[in-house]
C-alpha atoms as a printed R data frame, in Angstrom:
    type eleno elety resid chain resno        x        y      z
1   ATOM     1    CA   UNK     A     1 -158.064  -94.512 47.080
2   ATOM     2    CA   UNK     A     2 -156.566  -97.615 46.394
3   ATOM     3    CA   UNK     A     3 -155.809  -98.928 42.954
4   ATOM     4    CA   UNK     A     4 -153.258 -101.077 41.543
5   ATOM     5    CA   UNK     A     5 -149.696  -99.849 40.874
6   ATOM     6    CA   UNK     A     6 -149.414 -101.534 36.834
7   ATOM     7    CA   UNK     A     7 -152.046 -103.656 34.669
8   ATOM     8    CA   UNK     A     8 -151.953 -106.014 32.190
9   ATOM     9    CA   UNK     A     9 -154.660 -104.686 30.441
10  ATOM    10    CA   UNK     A    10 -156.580 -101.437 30.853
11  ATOM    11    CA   UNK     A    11 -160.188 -102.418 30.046
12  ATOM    12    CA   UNK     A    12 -161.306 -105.918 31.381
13  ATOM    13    CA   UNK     A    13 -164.372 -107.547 29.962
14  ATOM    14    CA   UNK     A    14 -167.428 -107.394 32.315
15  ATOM    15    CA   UNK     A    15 -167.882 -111.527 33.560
16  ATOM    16    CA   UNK     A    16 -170.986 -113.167 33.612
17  ATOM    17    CA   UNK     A    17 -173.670 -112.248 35.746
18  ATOM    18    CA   UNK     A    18 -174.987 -115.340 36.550
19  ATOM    19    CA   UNK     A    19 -176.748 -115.119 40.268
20  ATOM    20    CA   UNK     A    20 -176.379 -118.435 41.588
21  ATOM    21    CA   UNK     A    21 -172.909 -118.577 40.984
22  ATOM    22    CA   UNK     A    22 -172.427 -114.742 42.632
23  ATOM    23    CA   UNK     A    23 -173.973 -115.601 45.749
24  ATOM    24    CA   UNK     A    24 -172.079 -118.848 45.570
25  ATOM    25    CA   UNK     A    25 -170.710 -118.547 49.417
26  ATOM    26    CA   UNK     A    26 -166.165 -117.743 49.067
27  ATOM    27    CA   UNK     A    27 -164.556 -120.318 50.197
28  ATOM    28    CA   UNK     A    28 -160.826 -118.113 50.665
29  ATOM    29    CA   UNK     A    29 -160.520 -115.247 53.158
30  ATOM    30    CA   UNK     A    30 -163.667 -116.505 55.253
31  ATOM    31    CA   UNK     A    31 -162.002 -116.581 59.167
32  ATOM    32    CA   UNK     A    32 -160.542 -113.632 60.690
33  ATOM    33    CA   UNK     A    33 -157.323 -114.224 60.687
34  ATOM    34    CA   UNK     A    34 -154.842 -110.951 61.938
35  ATOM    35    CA   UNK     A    35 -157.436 -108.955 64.671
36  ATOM    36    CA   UNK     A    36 -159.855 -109.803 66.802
37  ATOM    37    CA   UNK     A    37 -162.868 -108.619 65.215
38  ATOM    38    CA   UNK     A    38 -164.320 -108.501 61.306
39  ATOM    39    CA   UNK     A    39 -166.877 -107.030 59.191
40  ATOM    40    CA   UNK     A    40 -168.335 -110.136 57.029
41  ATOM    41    CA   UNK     A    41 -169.894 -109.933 53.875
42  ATOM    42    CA   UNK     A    42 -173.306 -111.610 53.878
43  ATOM    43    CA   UNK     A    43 -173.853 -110.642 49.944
44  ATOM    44    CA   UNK     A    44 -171.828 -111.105 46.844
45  ATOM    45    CA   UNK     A    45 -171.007 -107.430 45.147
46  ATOM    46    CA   UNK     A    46 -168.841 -105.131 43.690
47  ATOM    47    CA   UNK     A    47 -167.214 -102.450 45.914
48  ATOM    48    CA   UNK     A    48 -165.636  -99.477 44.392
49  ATOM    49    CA   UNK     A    49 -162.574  -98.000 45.496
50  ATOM    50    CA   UNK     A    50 -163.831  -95.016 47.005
51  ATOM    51    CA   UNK     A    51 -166.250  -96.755 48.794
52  ATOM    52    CA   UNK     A    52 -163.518  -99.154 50.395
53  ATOM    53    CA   UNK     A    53 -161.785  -95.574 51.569
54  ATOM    54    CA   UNK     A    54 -164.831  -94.458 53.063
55  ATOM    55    CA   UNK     A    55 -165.004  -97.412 55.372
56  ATOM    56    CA   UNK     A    56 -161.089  -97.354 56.230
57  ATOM    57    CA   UNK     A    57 -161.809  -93.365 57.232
58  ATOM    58    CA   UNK     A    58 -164.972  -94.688 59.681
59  ATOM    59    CA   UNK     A    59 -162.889  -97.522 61.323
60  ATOM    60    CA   UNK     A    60 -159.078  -95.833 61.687
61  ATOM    61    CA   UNK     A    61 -161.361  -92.684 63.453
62  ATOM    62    CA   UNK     A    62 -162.743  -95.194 65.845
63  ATOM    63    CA   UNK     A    63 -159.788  -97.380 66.011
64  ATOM    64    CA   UNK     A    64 -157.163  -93.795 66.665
65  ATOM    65    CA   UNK     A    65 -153.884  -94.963 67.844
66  ATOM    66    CA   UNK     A    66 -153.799  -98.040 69.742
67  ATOM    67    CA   UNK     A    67 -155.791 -100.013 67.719
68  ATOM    68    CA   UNK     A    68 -154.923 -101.838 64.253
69  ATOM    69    CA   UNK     A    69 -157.071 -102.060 61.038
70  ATOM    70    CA   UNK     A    70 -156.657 -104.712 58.029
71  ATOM    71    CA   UNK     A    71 -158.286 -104.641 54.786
72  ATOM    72    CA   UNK     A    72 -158.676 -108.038 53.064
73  ATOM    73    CA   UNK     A    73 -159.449 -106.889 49.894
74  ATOM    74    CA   UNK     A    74 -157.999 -105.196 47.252
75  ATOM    75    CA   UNK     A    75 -159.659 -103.750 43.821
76  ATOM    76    CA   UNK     A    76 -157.897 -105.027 41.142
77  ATOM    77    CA   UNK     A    77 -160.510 -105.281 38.641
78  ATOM    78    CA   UNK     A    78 -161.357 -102.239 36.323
79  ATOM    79    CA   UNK     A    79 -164.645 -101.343 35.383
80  ATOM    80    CA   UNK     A    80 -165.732  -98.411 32.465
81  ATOM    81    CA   UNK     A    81 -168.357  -96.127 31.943
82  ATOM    82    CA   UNK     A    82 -169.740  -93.565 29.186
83  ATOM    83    CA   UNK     A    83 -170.866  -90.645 29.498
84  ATOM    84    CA   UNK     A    84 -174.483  -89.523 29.974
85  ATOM    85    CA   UNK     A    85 -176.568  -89.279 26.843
86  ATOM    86    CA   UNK     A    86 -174.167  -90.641 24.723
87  ATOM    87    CA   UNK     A    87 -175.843  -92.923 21.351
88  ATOM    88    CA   UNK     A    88 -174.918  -96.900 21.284
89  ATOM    89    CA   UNK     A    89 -171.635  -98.145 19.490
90  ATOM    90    CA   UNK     A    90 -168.247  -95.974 19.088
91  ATOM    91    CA   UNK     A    91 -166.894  -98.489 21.527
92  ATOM    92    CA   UNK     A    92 -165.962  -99.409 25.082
93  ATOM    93    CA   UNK     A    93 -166.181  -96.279 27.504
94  ATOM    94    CA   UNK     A    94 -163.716  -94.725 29.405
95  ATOM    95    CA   UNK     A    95 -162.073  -96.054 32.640
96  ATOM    96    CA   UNK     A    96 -163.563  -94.927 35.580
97  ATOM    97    CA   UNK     A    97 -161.933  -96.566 38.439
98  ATOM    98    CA   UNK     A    98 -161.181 -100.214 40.009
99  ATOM    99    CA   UNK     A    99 -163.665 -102.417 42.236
100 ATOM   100    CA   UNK     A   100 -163.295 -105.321 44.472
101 ATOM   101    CA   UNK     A   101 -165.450 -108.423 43.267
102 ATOM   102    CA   UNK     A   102 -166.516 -109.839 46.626
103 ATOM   103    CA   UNK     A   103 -168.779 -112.728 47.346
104 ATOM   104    CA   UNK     A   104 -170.579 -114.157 50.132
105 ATOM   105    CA   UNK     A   105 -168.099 -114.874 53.417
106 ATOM   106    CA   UNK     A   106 -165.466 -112.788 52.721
107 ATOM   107    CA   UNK     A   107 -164.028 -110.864 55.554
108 ATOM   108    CA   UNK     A   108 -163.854 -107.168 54.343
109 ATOM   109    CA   UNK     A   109 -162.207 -105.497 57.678
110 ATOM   110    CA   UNK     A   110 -160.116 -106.395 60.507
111 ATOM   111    CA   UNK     A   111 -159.323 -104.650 64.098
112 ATOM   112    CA   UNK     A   112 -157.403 -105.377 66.627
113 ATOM   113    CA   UNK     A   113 -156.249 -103.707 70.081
114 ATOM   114    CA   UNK     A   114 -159.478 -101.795 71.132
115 ATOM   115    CA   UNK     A   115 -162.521 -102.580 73.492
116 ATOM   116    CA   UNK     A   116 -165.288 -104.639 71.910
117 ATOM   117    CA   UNK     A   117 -167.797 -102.472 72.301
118 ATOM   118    CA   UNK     A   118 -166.141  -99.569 70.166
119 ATOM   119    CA   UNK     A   119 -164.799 -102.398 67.669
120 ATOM   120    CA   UNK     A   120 -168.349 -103.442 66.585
121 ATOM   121    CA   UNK     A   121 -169.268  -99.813 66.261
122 ATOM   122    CA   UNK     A   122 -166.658  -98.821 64.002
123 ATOM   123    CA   UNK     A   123 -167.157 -101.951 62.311
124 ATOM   124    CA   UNK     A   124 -171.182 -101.208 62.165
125 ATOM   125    CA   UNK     A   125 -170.629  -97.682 60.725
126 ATOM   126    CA   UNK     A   126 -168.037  -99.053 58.367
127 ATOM   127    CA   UNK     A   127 -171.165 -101.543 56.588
128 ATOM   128    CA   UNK     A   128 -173.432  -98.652 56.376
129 ATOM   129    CA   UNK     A   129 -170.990  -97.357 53.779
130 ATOM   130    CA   UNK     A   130 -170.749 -100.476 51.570
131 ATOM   131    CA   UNK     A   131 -172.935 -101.883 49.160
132 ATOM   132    CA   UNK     A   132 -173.789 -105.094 50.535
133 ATOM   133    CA   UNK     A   133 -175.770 -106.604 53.697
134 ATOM   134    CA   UNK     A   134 -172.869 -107.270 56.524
135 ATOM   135    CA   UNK     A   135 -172.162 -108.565 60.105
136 ATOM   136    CA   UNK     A   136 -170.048 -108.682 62.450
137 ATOM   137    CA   UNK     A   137 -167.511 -111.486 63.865
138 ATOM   138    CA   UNK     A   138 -165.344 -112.380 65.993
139 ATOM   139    CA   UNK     A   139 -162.858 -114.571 66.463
């Protein structure tokens, strides 16, 4: 799973939740820029780490050895979590792992060097596993 090699600062505070702003439409990262095809995000969200590596594992199976992946985005941000039934106060929980703060536009994937066809299946499968309404674009 990917996570960042050294932080500033272990425990992050959470950022507003203001809607307007999170659907707010990126304005970096929008074009696909290195393949030929890319999964889009239609929805601002957070996507975990693990959920990131289960959409590299459906598109590098489809894409085998000819074919080239990107990821555009990295989770950098931390995010904690207590554990069940625990009472308020004694603090801020644990660290649980990192997510990716992405917002609407962003390109999540890139491949390159297969047909189209089996590109915007692997790309298909690879939005079932995220969090977030996507499509499909090429370049």
């Amino acid at each position: 799973m990917l996570f960042p090699k050294k932080v500033k600062y272990r425990k992050w505070q959470t950022m507003r939740k203001n809607v307007s702003k999170h659907n707010r439409p990126d304005t970096r990262g929008v074009t696909v820029a290195f393949g030929s095809f890319g999964l889009k995000a239609l929805a601002g969200a957070r996507i975990r780490s693990n959920q990131i590596e289960a959409a590299r594992k459906t598109v590098s199976r489809a894409v085998g050895k000819t074919g080239r992946l990107w990821i555009r985005i990295f989770p950098d941000m931390p995010y904690t979590a207590k554990p069940a039934e625990v009472k308020l106060g004694k603090g801020k929980g644990e660290l649980q792992g990192y997510v990716a703060a992405v917002l609407p536009g962003r390109i999540l994937f890139e491949v390159d060097g297969i047909p189209e066809p089996a590109a915007r299946e692997a790309l298909r499968k690879a939005g079932t596993k995220l969090p977030l309404k996507t499509k499909i674009v090429a370049r």
